[in-house]
C-alpha positions in Angstrom: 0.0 0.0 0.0 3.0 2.6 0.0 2.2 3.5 -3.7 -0.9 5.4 -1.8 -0.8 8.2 0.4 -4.8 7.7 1.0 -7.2 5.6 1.2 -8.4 3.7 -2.0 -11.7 5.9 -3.2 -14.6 3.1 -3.9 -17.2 4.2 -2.4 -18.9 6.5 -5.3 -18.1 7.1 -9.4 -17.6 11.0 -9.4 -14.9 11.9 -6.9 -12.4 12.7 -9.4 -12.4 15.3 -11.5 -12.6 15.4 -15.2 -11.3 13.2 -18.0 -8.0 14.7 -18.9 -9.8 15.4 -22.7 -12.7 17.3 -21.3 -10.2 19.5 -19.0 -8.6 20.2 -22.0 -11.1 21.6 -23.9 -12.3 23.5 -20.8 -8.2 25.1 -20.8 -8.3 25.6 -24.2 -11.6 27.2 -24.2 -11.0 29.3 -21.2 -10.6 32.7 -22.4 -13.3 32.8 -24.8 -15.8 35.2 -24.7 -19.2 34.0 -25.5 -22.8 34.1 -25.4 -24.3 33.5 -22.3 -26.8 30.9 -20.7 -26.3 28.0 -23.4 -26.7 30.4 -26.4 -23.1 29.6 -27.6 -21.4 27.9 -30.8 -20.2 25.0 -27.7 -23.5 24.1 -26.7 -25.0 24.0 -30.9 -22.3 21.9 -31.8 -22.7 19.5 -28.8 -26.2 19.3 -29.0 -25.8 18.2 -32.7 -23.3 15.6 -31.7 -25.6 14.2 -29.4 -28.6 14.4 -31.9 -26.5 12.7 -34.4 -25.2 9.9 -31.8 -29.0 9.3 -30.7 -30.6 9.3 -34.6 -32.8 11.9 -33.9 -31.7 15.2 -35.8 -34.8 17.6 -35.6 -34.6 16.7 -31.5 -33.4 19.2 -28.8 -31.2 19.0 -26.0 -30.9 21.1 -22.6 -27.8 20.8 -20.6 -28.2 21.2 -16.8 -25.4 21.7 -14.2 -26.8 18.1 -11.5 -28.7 15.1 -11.5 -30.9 15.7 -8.8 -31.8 19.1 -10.7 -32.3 17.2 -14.0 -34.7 15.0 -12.6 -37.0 17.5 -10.3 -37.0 20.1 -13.5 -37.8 17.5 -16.4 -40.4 15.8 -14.0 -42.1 19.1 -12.9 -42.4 20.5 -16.4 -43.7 17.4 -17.8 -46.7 16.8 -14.8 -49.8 18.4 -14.7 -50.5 19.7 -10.7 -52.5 17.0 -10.2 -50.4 14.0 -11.3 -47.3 11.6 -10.3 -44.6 9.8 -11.2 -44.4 6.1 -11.5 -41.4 4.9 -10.4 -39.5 1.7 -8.7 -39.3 1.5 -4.8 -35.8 1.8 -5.2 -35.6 4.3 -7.7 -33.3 7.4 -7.3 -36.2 9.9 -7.3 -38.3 8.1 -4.6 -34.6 7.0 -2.2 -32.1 9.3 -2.7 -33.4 12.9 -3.8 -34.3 14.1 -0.1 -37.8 15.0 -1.7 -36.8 17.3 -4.6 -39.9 15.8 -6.9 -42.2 15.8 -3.5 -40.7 19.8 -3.2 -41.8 20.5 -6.6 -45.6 19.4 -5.8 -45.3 15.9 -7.3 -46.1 12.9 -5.3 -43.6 10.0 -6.5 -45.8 6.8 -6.6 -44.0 3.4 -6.4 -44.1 0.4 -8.1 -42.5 -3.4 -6.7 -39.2 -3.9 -8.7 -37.1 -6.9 -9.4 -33.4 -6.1 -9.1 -33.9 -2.2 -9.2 -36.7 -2.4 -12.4 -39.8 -2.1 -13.5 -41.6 -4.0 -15.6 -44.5 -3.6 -18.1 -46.8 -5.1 -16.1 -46.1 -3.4 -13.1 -46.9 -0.4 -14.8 -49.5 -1.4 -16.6 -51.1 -2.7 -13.1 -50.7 0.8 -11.2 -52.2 2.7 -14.0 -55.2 0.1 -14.0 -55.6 0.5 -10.2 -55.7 4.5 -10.7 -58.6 4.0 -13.4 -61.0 1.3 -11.8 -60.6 3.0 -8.7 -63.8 4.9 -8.0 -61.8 7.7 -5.8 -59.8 8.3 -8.5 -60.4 12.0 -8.6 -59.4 12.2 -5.2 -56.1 10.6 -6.1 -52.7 11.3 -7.4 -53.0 10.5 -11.0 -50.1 8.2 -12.5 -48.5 11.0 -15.4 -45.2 9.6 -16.5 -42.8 7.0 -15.4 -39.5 7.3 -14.3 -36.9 4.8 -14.7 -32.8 4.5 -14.7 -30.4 3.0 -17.1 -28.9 1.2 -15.1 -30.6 1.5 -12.0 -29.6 1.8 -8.8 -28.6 -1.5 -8.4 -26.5 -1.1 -11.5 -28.8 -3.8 -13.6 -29.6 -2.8 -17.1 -33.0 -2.9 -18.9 -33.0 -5.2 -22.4 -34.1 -3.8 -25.3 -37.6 -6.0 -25.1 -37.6 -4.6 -21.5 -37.7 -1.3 -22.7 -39.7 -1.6 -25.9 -42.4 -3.0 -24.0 -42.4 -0.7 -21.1 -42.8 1.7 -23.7 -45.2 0.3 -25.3 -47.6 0.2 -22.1 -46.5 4.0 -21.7 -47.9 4.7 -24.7 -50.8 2.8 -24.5 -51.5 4.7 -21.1 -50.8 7.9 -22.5 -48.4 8.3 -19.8 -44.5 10.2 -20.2 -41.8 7.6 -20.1 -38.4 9.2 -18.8 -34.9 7.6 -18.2 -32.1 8.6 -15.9 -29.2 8.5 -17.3 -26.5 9.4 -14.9 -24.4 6.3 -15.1 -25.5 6.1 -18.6 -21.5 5.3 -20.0 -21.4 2.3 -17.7 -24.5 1.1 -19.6 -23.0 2.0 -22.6 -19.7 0.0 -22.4 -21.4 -3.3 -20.3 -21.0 -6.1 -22.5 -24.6 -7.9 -21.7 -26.2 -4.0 -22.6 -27.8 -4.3 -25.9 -29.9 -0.9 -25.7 -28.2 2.5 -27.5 -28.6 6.0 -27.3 -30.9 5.6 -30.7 -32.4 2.9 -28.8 -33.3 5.4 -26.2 -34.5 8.1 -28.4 -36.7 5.6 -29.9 -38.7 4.3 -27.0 -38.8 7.5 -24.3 -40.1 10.9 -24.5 -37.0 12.0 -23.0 -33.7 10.9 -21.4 -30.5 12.4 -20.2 -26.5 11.4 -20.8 -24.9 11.8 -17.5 -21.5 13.5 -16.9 -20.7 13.7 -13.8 -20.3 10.3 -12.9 -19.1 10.0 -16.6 -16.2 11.7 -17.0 -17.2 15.5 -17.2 -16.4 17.9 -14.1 -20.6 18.0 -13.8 -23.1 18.5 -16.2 -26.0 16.4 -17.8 -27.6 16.5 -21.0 -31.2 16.7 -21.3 -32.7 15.0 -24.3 -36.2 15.4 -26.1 -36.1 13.2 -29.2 -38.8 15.1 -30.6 -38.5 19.1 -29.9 -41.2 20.9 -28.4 -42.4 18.2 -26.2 -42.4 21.1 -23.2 -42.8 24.4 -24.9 -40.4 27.2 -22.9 -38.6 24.6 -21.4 -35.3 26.8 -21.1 -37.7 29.6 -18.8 -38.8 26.2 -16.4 -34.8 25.5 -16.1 -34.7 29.1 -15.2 -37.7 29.1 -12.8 -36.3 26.3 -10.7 -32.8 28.1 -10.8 -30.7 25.4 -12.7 -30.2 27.7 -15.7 -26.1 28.1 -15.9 -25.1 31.6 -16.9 -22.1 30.3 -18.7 -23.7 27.6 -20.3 -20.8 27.0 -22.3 -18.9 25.4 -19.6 -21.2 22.8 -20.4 -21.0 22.5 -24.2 -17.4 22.1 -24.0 -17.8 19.2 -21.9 -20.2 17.5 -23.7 -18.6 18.2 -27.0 -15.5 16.6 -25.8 -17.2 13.6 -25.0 -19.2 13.2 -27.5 -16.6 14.5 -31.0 -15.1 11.3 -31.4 -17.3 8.8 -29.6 -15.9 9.3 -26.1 -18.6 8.7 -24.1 -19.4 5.3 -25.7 -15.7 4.2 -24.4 -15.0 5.8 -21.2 -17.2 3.4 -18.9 -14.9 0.9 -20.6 -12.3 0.7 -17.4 -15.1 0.8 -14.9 -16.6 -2.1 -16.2 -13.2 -4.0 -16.2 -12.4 -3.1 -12.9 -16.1 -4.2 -11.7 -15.6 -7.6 -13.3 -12.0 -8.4 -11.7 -13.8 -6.9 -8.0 -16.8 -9.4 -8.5 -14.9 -12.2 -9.7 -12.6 -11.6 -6.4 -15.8 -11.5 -4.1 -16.7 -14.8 -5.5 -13.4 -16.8 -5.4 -13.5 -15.5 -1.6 -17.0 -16.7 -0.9 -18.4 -13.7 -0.4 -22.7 -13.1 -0.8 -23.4 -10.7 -3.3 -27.3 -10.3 -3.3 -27.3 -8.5 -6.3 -26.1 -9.0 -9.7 -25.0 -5.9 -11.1 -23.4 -5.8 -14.7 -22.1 -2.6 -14.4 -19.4 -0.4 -12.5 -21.7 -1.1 -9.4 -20.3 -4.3 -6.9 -22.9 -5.4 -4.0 -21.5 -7.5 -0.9 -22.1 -8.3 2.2 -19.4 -8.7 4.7 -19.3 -9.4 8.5 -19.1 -6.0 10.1 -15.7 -7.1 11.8 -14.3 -6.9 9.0 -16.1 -3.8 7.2 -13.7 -2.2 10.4 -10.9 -3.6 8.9 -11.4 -2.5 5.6 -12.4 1.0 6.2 -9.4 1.6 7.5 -7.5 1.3 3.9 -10.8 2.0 1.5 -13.6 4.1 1.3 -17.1 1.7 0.4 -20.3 2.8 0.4 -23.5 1.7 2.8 -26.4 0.0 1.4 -28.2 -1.4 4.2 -27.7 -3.6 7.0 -27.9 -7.6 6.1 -28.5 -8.7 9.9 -27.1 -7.9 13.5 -23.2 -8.8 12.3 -23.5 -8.2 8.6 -23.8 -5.2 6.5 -24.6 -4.9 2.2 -22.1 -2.7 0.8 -21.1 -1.3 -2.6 -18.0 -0.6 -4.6 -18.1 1.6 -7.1 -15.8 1.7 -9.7 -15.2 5.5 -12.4 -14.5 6.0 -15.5 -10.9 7.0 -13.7 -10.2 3.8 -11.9 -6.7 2.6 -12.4 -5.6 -1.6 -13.0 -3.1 -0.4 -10.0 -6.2 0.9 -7.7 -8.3 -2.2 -8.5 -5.1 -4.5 -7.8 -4.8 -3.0 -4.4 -8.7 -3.6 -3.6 -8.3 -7.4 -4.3 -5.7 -7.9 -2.1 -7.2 -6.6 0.6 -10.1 -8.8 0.0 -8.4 -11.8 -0.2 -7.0 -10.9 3.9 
């Protein structure tokens, strides 16, 4: 362990900085003076990029600064008052936004899951329930659905997954959104078989994450088909996630996108993911859930979570039992063969 000064960073995908391309471009860039708020040469040639990489030319895109901002903006501008959004019990938007889509005067509605996703049915079951209800108009009404790619647990949705959760969407005449925050790791996963054109096709609109993919922060809003929310750049100003130099943004995305970045830079993640799982099993160690992405699940005995702490930095899940405790490795775009090296062998103490 004398090669590092610190403790071995696991615990999340967006503790580093930027990829050293994107950094460049922001140096390069940095004396420009341009147009403020998005208006900018950056931000049109990004958002062609992206329309080009995702098939869908007379789209639009929208580049916000967070995640958490992404999803309580897109949500609240899609949702009548009097509506909700569908989404897993383990979805980001219900766990882990400390009630940012609540805050914006939408109630989020959950639906069971099965490794962190929905299915069709599930769907196609709450929105029934709304209907044949005879309170219904006393109810929140089901507006759009909000799923990740991958989700929380780091599972990815097929193709036929998707296609037919669409399908019931549309059917319902409900929204369908997707998170895509770790969208790279889905990207470069050998068992995903679902693109960006893939996901252009089958949602209303979906965003390509970059802060846990490789940009300093940023994500990338995108409607397949423009106008779906008319003067959606003054509702990213009413909620106060409008950037003033927007361009800061465009660069980013322009250097992940000009020559297919983004579709590689999960690539190490995935590879270090892979060697951490394979360790977990030779070792004998549960893992409840099986994540093909940059997302490892264990449970250890909470002796030795003391242990480990002490050289690397994990992340909580939830508590297995009394003595044992579910945590996650997380591996970045950034993580280093030498970094994962040192995390196996202290797993295999």
């Amino acid at each position: 362990m004398e090669q590092f000064k610190e403790k071995l960073h696991f615990a999340s995908d967006y503790m580093e900085g930027a990829h050293p391309k994107v950094l460049d471009a922001l140096v390069r860039t940095n004396a420009l003076s341009t147009p403020g708020y998005g208006g900018d040469a950056f931000c049109r040639s990004a958002e062609r990029l992206i329309l080009d990489e995702c098939g869908c030319p007379d789209g639009e895109v929208h580049f916000l600064v967070g995640g958490t901002q992404t999803n309580a903006v897109v949500i609240d501008a899609l949702l009548q008052s009097y509506q909700g959004v569908l989404a897993a019990e383990t979805g980001h938007v219900f766990v882990h936004e400390a009630g940012a889509i609540e805050l914006g005067g939408h109630k989020v509605l959950t639906v069971p899951q099965n490794a962190g996703k929905l299915s069709a049915e599930s769907i196609r079951q709450a929105v029934r329930a709304y209907r044949e209800d005879a309170n219904r108009e006393h109810m929140v009404m089901p507006g759009m659905v909000y799923l990740s790619q991958p989700t929380e647990y780091g599972t990815l949705y097929s193709r036929a997954e998707l296609a037919e959760i669409s399908r019931v969407c549309h059917e319902a005449g409900v929204y369908l959104y997707a998170d895509g925050a770790r969208l790279a790791y889905a990207l470069a996963a050998p068992e995903n078989d679902v693109t960006l054109r893939d996901l252009a096709a089958l949602t209303d609109v979906f965003y390509i994450g970059g802060t846990k993919c490789g940009a300093l922060f940023g994500e990338a809003v995108v409607f397949p088909k423009k106008g779906l929310i008319p003067h959606f750049f003054s509702i990213v100003k009413q909620h106060g996630a409008l950037l003033a130099k927007g361009r800061l943004l465009g660069v980013q995305f322009g250097a992940l996108f000009e020559d297919g970045l983004y579709g590689r830079i999960g690539a190490p993640a995935i590879r270090s993911a892979r060697r951490i799982r394979e360790k977990l099993a030779e070792r004998g160690y549960e893992m409840p859930i099986q994540s093909p992405t940059n997302q490892i699940f264990a449970v250890l005995e909470d002796s030795a979570l003391e242990r480990l702490g002490e050289n690397v930095e994990y992340g909580f899940m939830e508590k297995a039992d009394e003595t044992h405790t579910m945590i996650r490795f997380a591996a970045a775009w950034s993580t280093t063969d030498a970094q994962t090296q040192a995390l196996l062998r202290l797993l295999d103490k």
